[in-house]
Each structure stands twice: as C-alpha cells, then as structure tokens.
N, C-alpha and C positions, 0 to 999 in steps of 0.2 A: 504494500500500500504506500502511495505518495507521500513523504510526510507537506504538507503543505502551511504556509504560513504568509498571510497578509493576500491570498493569490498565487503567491508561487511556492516553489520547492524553499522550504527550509533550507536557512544558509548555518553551514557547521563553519567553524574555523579552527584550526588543527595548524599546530605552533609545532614548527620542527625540532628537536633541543639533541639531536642525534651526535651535533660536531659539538658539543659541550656534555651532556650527560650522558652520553655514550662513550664516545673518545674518552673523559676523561678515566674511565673505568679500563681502559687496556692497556697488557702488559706491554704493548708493542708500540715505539713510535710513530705516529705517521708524519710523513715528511711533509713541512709546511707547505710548499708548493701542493703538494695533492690534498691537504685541507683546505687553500684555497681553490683546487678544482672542482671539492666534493661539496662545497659554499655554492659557488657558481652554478655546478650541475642543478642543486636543489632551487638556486634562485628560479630555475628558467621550470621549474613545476609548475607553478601556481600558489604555492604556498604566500600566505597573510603575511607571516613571522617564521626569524629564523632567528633563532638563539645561538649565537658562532660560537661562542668563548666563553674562560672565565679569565678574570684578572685578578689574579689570585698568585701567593706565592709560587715560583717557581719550584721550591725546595718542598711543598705540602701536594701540588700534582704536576710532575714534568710533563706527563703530557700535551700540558696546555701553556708552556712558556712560550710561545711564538704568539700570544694574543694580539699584541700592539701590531705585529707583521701580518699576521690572517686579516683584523680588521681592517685594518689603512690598504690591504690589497685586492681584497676581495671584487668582484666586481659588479656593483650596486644594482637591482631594478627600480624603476620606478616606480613610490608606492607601497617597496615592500618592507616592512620593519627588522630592521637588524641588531637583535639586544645583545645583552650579554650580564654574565655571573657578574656579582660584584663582591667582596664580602666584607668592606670595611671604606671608609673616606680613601682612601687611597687607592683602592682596587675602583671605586668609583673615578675619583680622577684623572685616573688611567685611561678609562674605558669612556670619559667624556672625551679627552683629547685625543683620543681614536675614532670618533665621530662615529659611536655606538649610539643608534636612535634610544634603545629602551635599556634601563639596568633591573637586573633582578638582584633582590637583596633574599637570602634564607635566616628564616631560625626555627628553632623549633616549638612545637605545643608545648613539648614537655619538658623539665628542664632536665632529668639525667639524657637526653637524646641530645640535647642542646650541648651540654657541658661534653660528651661523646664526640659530638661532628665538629663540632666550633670552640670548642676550649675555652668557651663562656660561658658567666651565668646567662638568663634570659632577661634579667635587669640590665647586663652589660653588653646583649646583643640589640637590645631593643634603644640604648644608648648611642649604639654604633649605627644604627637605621634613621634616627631624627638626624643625625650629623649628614648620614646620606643624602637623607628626603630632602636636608637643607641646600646640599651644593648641587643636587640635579633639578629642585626649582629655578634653584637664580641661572641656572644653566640651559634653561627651558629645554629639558632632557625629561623622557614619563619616567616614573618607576616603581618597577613592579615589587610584593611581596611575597614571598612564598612560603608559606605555615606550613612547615615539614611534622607530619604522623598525627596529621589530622585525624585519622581515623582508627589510631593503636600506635603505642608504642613497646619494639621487642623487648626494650628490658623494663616498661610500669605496666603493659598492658593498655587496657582501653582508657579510650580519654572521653572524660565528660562532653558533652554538646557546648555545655555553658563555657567551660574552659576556652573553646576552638571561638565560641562566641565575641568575648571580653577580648580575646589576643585581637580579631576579625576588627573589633572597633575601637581599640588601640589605635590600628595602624589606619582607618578611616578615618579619624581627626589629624590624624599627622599630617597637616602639609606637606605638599610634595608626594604625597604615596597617592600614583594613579590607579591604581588596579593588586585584586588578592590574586593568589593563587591556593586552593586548597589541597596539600598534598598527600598522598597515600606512599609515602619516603620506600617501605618494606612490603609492601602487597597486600596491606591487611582488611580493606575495606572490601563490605560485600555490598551486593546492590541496595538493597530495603533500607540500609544504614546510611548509603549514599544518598541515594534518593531525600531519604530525612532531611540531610546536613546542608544541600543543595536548598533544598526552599527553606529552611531555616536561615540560612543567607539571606536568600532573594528576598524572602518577606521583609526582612529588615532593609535589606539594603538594594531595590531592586532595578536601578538603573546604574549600578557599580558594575564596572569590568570584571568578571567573574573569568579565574580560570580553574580546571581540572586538571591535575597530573596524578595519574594513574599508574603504579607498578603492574606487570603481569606474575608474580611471581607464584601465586596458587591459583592460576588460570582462570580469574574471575576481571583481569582489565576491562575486555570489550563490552563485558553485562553490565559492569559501573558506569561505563561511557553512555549504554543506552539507559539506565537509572538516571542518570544525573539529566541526559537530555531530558529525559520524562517530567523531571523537576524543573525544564528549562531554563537552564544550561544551554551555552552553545559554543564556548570555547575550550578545546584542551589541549593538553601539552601531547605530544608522540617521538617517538624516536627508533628512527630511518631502522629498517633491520630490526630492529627490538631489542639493541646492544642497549647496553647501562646497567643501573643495577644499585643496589645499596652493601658496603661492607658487614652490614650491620643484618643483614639478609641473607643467611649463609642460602647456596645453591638457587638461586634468584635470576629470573631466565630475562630480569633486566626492565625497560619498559615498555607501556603498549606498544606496538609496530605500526610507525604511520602506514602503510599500504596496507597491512591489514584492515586497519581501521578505515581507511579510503575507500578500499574495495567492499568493506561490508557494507557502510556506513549508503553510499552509491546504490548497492542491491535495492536498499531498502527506500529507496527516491529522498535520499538526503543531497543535497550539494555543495559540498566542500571546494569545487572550482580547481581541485587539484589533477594533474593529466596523472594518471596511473600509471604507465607505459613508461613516461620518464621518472617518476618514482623508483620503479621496479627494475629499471635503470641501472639508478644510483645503487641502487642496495646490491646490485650484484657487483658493483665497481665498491663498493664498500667488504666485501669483503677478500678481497684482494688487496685491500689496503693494511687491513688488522692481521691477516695470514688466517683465517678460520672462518667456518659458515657461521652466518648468523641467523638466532632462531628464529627468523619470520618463517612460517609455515607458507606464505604466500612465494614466498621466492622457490620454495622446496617445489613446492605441488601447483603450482598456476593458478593464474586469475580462473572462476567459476568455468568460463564459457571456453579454455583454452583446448580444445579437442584434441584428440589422438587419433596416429593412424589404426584404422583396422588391423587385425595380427595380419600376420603370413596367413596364406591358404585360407584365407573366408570364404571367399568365393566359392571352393570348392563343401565349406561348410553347409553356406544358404543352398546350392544346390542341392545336396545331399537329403539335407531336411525338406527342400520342396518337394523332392524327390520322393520321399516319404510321406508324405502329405499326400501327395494326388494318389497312393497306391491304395489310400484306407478304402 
C-alpha cells in the first residue's frame, strides 16, 4: 500500500553516517583519497545528508585523522548537507573551518555509558555542548544532538521515558541546538517501545527536527524504523553496508543498512529520493575498501525483482512434464 501524505508519496529522509560511524569502527585504514571517492560516490545518490567525519582526536580513533582533508576535499552537491562528529569546542572549531554544514554533538542518557564512551560526567558533557551550541550559533552553523541509549543501556539497563524526556529539553532551550537525535547506541530498542518514545517527542515537541538512529544488532533495526515512522517520524540515520557498531555491543552486526532500508522502505510506496542502483554501488566498492563483506543482506542476495537465469536443461524439464500431462 502507498504510504501517502499531503497527496503524494511520503517523503523518508535517511542521513548517511557510513564514512563516520562505520569507518570509524574498522581495523583497516582506508586511504583518504578513496574516502573522498566513497563521499563523492554517495553525494551523487540522492541522499539529504551525509555525515563524512569526526573531529575528534587523532590518538582516540585513527581512522578518522584525515577529517580536515576528506572535508575541504570532498566534492560538494548542491543542497546537500555535509555534517560531521564533533565532540568538544575544538573538534567543533575544527569542523566549522572545514566548512562542515551541520555538527553533531553525543552524550549519553545514562551517565555510566556517558563516563564509558566520553570520559565524562553528563554534567560535564552537557557543559561541553552549551560551549558548542554557542560557537556554531555565532557561526550560523545547525547542530545536531544525539542522546546515545535512548532506549537501554548495557551496563544500567532500561532507561526511564522521563529521563530520555528532561535530557530531550535540556538540549531544546539551549541555543544553538537545531535538531535531536534519539539513539538506540547497542540495538536495544524494540518496536512498541519505539513507537512510544517517538510520539512522546512529537507531542511535546512536534515541529522539532527529529532524528532516529537505529542499531541492527538483534535484528529488530528495520521494524523500529517502520514503528517510529508509524509514530511519525520521518528522519533517520543508516549506514552504507550496515558497517559500524558499538564496543560496548559485543558481536553487533553494526547499523541499519541504508539500501536495505531504501529498498524496503521503496516496496512499501515510501520515497526516500535515493537511486538504489548507485547505492548498491557504493556498498560493493565499500567493501573492497575495509578488505571484508559487509552485512547488508541486500548486497549478498539482490534487490526483490533481481531474476535468475533458468538452471541448465529446463527446457528439457517443461517438456518432459508437458509431456506427461497430455498422456493422462
């Protein structure tokens, strides 16, 4: 069935974040030059947003030390948004004089995942976020937040509604913070819960830039993505392949897979505006970049409609059996 809205097809928008939270999860370098190919390739998808980078120490993920060079080289569409990680005034600084449209800032719901991933408390991550919100206003630069284990964390467990709430409007009076993002960090969100947390936003907040970022990690990503649309929703995060993943996640097959989700999302008369074809692309050229397959099941087994040839000797099959058919 169509999804339909206002008259036409429902528009999804699906934020690439593969060249930052994918990449930054592999043991393998990729050479800057083919991170600014695998930039480029995805610019010419369709994609809204591209998440390239973080700016972030060099020494906490090497993967991503060539930030300041991927962003200043990349090569720009018109229209389309180019953010990037930040994770303190300086990694902000960085990434504005790299003429990074959007910055995203993390912390977490909870404070031992907080004091785990960021080496702060959430009094002193939330101190480092006003400082940001302040230098990418006067910068007219957006910025995004993202409330990492929105919906569980591995080592407190579940996290109150109200908790995810009060952090959600925190960062809504802060000047300078454009848009949340609600995040599932380790894959623990299931859809009924989703669904909840999503118009528990909205109702409050219901012309705020709302994003979703979704793990896959106990195979429930794509049923939160259609929960959360249900709750209307219409942005979330994907990444190319389904590379990424949380440390804190042991055996974590990473996050939802943009073409996945493209191609499902598509089935079902959504429109996301993104060309599949060059998607499915990139992801094969992505894995020749990390040296290993990546789990999108899409790349493995083909889009729905991709046919096969008939075996060897059919012909002589159908015959056989018409052949038996007309003798009854």
């Amino acid at each position: 069935m169509t999804q339909v809205w206002d008259g036409h097809k429902r528009r999804i928008e699906i934020q690439e974040v593969g060249t930052r939270d994918g990449l930054q999860s592999e043991a393998q370098f990729v050479a800057t030059d083919d991170k600014i190919a695998l930039v480029n390739a995805l610019s010419q998808c369709g994609l809204p947003r591209i998440e390239v980078t973080a700016f972030v120490s060099p020494q906490a993920i090497p993967a991503l030390k060539d930030a300041e060079i991927v962003m200043n080289e990349i090569t720009r569409q018109p229209g389309l948004i180019y953010g990037a990680l930040v994770p303190n005034l300086v990694g902000a600084q960085r990434a504005i004089a790299a003429h990074a449209d959007e910055l995203n800032m993390v912390m977490s719901a909870t404070e031992t995942h907080n004091l785990c991933n960021l080496r702060m408390t959430q009094a002193q991550s939330f101190s480092a976020l006003t400082a940001v919100a302040a230098c990418a206003k006067d910068a007219g630069v957006a910025l995004n937040v993202s409330l990492s284990c929105c919906f569980g964390c591995p080592m407190d467990g579940e996290v109150r509604e109200a908790t995810v709430m009060d952090w959600c409007r925190c960062f809504m009076d802060t000047p300078g913070v454009t848009g949340i993002s609600l995040c599932d960090t380790t894959g623990m969100a299931y859809p009924s819960q989703v669904h909840a947390l999503t118009r528990a936003f909205l109702s409050r907040w219901p012309e705020s830039a709302l994003t979703l970022h979704f793990h896959n990690t106990r195979g429930m990503g794509l049923a939160n993505i259609l929960a959360a649309i249900d709750a209307g929703a219409y942005r979330f995060d994907a990444s190319l392949g389904g590379i990424g993943g949380c440390p804190y996640a042991p055996g974590a097959s990473g996050n939802v897979c943009t073409e996945e989700v493209v191609h499902a999302l598509a089935l079902m008369g959504y429109d996301t505006g993104i060309a599949l074809d060059a998607l499915l692309a990139a992801a094969e050229q992505l894995q020749i970049l990390i040296g290993h397959e990546v789990p999108s099941q899409l790349v493995k087994a083909g889009q729905r409609l991709d046919l096969h040839p008939r075996p060897a000797g059919f012909e002589d099959i159908r015959m056989r059996a018409l052949g038996r058919q007309a003798s009854k």
